[in-house]
N, C-alpha and C positions, 0 to 999 in steps of 0.2 A: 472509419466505421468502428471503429474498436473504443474509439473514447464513450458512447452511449451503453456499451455493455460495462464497463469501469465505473462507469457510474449507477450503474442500477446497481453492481455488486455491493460498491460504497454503500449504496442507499438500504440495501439490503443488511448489509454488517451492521448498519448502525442502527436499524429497524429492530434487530433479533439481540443488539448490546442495551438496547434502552427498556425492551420487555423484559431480557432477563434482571435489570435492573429494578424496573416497579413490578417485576414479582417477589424478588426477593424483600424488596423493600417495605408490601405488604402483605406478606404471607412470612413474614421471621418472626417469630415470637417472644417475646421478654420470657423471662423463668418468673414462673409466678412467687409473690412473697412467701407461700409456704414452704414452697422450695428452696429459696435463699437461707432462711432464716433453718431449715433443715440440719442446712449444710455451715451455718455458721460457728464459729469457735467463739467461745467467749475469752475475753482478755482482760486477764490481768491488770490491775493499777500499779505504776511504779510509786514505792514506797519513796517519796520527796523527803524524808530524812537520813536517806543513807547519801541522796545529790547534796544536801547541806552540811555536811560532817565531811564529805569528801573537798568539796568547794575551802569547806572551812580550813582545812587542814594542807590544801593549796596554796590558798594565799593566806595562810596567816605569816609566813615568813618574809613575804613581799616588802618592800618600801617606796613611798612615793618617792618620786627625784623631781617634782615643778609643783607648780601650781595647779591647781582645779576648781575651776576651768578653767583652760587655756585661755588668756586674751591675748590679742595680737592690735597693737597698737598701728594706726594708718601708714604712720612712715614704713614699719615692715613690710608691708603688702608689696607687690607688684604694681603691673599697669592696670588701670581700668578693663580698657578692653585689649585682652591680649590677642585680638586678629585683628585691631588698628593698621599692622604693618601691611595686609595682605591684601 
């Protein structure tokens, strides 16, 4: 006798979980664009010649140690397929 009151609870819980669902879902409101754009900051553009002066002065000490680009000749390589063993 107790399992059909369990279930009508269930059916209940999840009757009043799925409404408050498709109310929220259409009764939430987006902020309209006057509002957004209200509240927006304007930004700034990074000055890209202090990133190239900084870059530059990085690596200008650098040196290559190989070639570029790397080639790697067939003999080097491994197997084909390296899960063949498994």
């Amino acid at each position: 006798m107790k399992r059909p009151k369990t279930i009508l609870l269930w059916t209940l819980l999840l009757i009043i979980t799925l409404g408050a669902y498709f109310y929220l879902l259409v009764y939430y409101t987006k902020p309209s664009t006057a509002d957004v754009d209200a509240k927006a900051k304007k930004i700034t553009p990074v000055d890209l010649g202090i990133l190239k002066t900084d870059l530059q002065k990085q690596t200008s000490g650098l040196e290559v140690n190989g070639q570029i680009p790397v080639t790697v000749n067939k003999d080097e390589l491994g197997r084909d397929n390296p899960f063949a063993g498994f």
